[in-house]
C-alpha positions as CSV (number, residue, x, y, z in Angstrom):
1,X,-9.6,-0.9,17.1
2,X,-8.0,-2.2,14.0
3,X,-6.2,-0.1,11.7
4,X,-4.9,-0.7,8.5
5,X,-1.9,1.3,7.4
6,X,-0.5,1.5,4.2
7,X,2.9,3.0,3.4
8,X,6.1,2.5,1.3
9,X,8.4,4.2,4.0
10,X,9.3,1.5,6.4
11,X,10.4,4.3,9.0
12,X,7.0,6.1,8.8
13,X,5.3,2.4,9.3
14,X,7.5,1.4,12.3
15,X,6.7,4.9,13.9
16,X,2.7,4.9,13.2
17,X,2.6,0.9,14.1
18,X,4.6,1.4,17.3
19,X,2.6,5.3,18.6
20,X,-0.7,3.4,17.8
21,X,-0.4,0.2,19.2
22,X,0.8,1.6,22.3
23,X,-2.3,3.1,22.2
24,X,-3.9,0.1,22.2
25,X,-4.7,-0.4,18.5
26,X,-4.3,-3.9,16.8
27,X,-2.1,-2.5,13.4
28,X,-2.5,-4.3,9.9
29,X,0.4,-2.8,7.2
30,X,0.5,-2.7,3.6
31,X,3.7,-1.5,1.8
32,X,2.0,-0.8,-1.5
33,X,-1.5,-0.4,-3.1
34,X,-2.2,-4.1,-4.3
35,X,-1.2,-5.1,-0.9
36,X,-3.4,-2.8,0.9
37,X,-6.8,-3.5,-1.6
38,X,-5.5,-7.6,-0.2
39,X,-5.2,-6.9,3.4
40,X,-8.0,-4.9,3.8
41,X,-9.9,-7.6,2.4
42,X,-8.8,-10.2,4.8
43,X,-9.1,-8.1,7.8
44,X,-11.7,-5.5,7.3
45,X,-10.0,-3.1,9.7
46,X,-12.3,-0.3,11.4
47,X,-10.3,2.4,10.0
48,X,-7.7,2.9,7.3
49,X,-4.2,5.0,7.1
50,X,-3.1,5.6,4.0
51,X,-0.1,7.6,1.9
52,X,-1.0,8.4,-1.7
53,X,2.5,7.8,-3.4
54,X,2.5,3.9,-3.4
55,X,3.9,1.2,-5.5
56,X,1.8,-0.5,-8.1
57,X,-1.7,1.6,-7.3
58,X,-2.0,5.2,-5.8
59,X,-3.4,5.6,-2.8
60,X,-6.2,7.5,-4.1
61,X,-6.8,4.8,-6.3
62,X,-6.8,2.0,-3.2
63,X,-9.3,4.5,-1.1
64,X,-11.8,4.6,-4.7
65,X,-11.6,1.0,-4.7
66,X,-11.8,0.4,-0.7
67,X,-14.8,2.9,-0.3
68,X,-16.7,1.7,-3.5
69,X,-17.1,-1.8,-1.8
70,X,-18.2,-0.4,1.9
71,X,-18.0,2.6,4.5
72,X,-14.4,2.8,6.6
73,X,-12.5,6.0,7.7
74,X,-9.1,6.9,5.7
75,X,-7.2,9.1,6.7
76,X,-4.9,10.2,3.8
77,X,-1.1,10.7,5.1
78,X,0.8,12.7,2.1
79,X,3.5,15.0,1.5
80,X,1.0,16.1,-1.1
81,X,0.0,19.6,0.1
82,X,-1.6,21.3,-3.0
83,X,-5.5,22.5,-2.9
84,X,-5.1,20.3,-6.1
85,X,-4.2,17.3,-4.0
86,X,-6.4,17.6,-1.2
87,X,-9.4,17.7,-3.6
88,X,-8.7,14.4,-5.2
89,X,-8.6,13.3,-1.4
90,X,-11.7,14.3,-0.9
91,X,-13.0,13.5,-4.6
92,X,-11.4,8.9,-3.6
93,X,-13.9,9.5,-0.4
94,X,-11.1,10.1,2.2
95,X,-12.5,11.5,5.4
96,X,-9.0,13.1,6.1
97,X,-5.8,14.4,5.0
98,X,-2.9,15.0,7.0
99,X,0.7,16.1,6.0
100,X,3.5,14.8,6.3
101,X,5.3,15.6,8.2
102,X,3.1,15.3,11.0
103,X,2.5,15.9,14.6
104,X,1.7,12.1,15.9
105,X,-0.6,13.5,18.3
106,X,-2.6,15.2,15.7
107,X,-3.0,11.9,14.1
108,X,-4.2,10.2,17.1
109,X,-6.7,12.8,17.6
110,X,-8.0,12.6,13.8
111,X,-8.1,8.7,14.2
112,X,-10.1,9.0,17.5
113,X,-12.4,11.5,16.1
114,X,-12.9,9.4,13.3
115,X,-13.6,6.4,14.8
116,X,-15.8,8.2,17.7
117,X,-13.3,7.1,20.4
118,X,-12.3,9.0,23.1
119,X,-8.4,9.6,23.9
120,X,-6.9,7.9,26.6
């Protein structure tokens, strides 16, 4: 499967690139929001991880824009844990919000159920 994910921490894209692609994905990675609307374009990935606090456009913004033009899973990946926050998660059309930090098996068990893949 390809995954887009879009993050302004370098360490938190090195980890998710490196736990996913050993799991057999093919990873796509975006540093900030214009960049991720870009990439998404050219690739069209099958599923989307995404933080919210991103250079130039939030992520909630990028997931508006991403799901107004057609149907892919995000998975919002935030250190935003407010009731406040997850409701504008919901509200941009994400199927998903996880905290940071997170358990990277939780994640790969999000992304699978999302994607109707079973875990290896």
């Amino acid at each position: 499967m390809r995954i887009l994910i879009v993050d302004d921490n370098r360490d938190i894209l090195d980890l998710v690139q490196r736990i996913l692609t050993a799991e057999g994905h093919s990873i796509i990675i975006a540093r900030n929001g214009l960049e991720a609307l870009q990439r998404e374009a050219e690739h069209r990935p099958d599923l989307i991880v995404l933080d919210v606090n991103l250079p130039y456009l939030d992520g909630w913004e990028v997931c508006r824009q991403i799901k107004a033009r057609r149907s892919v899973p995000i998975i919002i990946l935030s250190v935003r844990a407010e009731a406040v926050d997850m409701e504008r998660s919901r509200n941009a059309g994400a199927d998903d919000h996880v905290l940071k930090p997170f358990e990277i098996n939780d994640l790969i068990e999000r992304i699978a159920r999302l994607s109707g893949t079973s875990l290896a």
